[in-house]
N, C-alpha and C positions, 0 to 999 in steps of 0.2 A: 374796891376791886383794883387790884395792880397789874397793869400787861407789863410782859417783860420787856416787850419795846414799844416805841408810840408806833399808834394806828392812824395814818394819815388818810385809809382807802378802807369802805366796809362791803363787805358780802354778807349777804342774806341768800337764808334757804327762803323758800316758801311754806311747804307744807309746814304747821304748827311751830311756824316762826312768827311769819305773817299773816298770815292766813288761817283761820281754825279750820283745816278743812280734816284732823285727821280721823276725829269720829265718823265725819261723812264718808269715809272708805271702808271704816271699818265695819258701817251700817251696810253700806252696798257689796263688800265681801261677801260679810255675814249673811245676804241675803240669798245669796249666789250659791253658797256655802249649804242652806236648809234645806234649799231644791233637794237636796242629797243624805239629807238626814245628819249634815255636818254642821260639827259648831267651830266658829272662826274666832278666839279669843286671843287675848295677850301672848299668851303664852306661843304664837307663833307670830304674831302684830310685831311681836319686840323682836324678832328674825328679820323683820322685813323693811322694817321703817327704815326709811332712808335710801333703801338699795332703788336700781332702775326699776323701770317699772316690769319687764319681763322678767328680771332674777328674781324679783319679787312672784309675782306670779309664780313658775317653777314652784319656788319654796312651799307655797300655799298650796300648791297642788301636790306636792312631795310630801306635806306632812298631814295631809288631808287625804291624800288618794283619792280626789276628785276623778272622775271619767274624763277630764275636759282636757287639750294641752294649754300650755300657758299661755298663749294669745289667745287661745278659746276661753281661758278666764277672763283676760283679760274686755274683750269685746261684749259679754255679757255684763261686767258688772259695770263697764262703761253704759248700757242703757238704763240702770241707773244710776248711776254716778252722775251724770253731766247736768238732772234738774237737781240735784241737791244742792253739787259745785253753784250752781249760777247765783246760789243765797249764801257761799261761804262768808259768814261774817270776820271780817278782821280780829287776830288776836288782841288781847288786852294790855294798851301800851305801847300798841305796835306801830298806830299813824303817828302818835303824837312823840313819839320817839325818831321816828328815822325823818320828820317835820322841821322839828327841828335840826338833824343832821345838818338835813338841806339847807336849811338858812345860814347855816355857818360854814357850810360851801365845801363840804365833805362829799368828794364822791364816793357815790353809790352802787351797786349794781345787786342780782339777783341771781340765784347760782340755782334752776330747782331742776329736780329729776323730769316733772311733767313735760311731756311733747307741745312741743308750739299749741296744736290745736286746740287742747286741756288747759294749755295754759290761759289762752283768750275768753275761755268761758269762764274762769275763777276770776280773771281778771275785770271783766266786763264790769261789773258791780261797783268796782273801786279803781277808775278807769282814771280820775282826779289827782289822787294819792299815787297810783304807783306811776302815773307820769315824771314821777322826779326823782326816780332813778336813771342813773346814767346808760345801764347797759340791763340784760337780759339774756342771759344762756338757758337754752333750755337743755331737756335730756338727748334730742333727737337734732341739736346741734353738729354739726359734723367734724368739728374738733372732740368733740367728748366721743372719742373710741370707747372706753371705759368707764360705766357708770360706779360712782360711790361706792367702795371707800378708796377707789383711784382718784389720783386730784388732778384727773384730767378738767373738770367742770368749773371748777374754780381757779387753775391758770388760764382759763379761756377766758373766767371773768375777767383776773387780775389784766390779761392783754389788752380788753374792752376797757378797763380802766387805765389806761398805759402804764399800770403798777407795777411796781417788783413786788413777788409775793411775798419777801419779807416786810413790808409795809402794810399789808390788809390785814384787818382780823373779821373771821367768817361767825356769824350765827351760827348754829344748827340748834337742832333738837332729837339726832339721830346719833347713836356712836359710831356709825358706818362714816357720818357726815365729817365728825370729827376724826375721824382716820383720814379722810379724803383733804381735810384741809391740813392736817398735820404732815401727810405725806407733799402737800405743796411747799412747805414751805411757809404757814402761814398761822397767826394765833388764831385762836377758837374760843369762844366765851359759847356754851351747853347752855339751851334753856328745854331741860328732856321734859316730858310728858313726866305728870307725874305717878302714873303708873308703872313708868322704866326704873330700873334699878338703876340708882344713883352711880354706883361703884363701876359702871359699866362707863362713866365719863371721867375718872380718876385722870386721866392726860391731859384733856381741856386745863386751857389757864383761867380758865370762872366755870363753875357752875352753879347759875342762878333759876332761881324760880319765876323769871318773869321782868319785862322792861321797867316795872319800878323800881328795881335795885341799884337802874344806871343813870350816869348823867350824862349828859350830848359832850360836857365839856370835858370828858376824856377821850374824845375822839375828834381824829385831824388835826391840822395844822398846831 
């Protein structure tokens, strides 16, 4: 893998970065979704990844024609979402990847759509590990006007890191995400689901399948 420039500074999403937590939305959607005799599959999932969490919602309810408004999807599938969340197992490659980051004194930070509150409970489990990131923006940050694929979220991060955004390069695993970090100013190495259409990350400067295809030693100083 070659970045066009070095990355001295990284952003990380969360959802299905670091965190496997995107079947467990798509469970508690889904489930949200049956009450209604509705099925919540890919085919609208790959509309939504990435985005905030209300334009999300909206979507799902616009292409479902759910009875519900989008906060009102949104508050139901939060009662279940949040005992799934608290057993979000970590992606594969993910501690032992941005671990080492850290020992080689690469700041970090965390760029995810979820709201403070959401985030503490994903968080909770791996309280250890994500302690050694520098910063953390969440969705309901009050510099993020604009949820993904504005890159409001990730110059908030790059400020948290006192980074110029041509210095960071961001994870994601959303093409919204990588809109968001391209419109910063910023590289992007895609690690999509592999149910998303590849071609839908064509911009990205990597797209890989996964933190075994990297080494810590092309990132930072």
């Amino acid at each position: 893998m070659n970045l066009r420039r070095p990355a001295h500074h990284v952003i990380f999403d969360l959802d299905g970065v670091l965190l496997d937590t995107e079947p467990l939305y798509t469970r508690a959607t889904g489930a949200v979704a049956a009450r209604f005799g509705k099925t919540y599959d890919w085919s609208i999932k790959g509309e939504c990844i990435g985005r905030g969490t209300l334009e999300a919602a909206r979507i799902i309810v616009d292409a479902l024609g759910l009875p519900l408004s989008p906060a009102d999807l949104v508050r139901e599938r939060e009662l279940i979402l949040v005992q799934l969340l608290a057993a979000a197992p970590a992606m594969p490659g993910a501690e032992a990847f941005t671990r080492a980051l850290a020992s080689r004194g690469v700041p970090m930070a965390i760029a995810t759509s979820t709201e403070t509150r959401l985030f503490a409970t994903k968080a909770a489990p791996h309280r250890d590990w994500l302690a050694i990131f520098d910063a953390v923006v969440c969705g309901d940050d009050a510099r993020v006007a604009h949820p993904k694929p504005a890159p409001d979220i990730f110059l908030a991060a790059a400020r948290d890191l006192r980074a110029e955004p041509a210095d960071c390069v961001v994870f994601e695993d959303s093409p919204f995400g990588v809109q968001a970090a391209l419109a910063a100013g910023m590289q992007v190495i895609a690690l999509p689901d592999p149910a998303m259409d590849r071609a839908r990350y064509s911009s990205a400067d990597a797209v890989l399948t996964g933190f075994a295809e990297l080494l810590p030693d092309a990132f930072g100083a």
